[in-house]
N, C-alpha and C positions, 0 to 999 in steps of 0.2 A: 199286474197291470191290466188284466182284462176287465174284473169288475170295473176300475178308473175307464176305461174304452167305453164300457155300456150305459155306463151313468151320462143322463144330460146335462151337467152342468158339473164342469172341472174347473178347480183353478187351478192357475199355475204353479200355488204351494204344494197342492197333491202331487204334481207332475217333477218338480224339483225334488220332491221329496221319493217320491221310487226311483229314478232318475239317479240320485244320492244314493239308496239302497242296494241297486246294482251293480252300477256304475255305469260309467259310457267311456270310450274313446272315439275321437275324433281326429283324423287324419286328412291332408292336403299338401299342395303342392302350390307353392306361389315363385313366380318366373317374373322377374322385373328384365323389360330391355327395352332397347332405344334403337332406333332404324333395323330393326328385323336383327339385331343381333343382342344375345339374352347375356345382360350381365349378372343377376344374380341367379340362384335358384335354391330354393331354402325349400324344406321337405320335411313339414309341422306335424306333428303328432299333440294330443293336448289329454290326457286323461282328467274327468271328473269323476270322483266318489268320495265318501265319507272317510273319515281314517276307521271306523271301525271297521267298514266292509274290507279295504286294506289291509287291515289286522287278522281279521276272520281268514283273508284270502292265502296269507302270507303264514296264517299257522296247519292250514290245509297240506301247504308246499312242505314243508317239513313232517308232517304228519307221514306224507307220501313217501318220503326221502329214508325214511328209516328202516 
C-alpha cells in the first residue's frame, strides 16, 4: 500500500482493491435509548476481504496446526 500512498492520483478501484487483498475489519458499538435509558446495544464486527485472501489465511491455520 505505500507505493498506492506516494502516488498522486488514486482511485478508489486501487484502494478497494488492496483493501480486498488484505483485508480489513471493522468494529463498533451502537446504543439506541430513549430518555437516558439504553434499550438496545448491539456490538458490530463487519470483516471485508476476498475469499481467496480467506482461503490463503485459513490454509496458513492448518499449516500451523500440524
Amino acid at each position: 500500500m505505500g507505493d498506492i500512498a506516494n502516488s498522486k492520483q488514486v482511485t478508489i478501484l486501487e484502494v478497494v482493491e488492496k483493501l480486498l487483498d488484505k483485508g480489513v475489519v471493522i468494529s463498533g458499538d451502537l446504543i439506541l435509548s430513549c430518555g437516558n435509558v439504553d434499550l438496545v446495544y448491539l456490538n458490530l464486527k463487519l470483516v471485508l476481504t476476498s475469499v481467496q485472501t480467506m482461503l490463503e489465511g485459513n490454509n496458513l491455520k492448518k499449516d500451523v496446526n500440524l
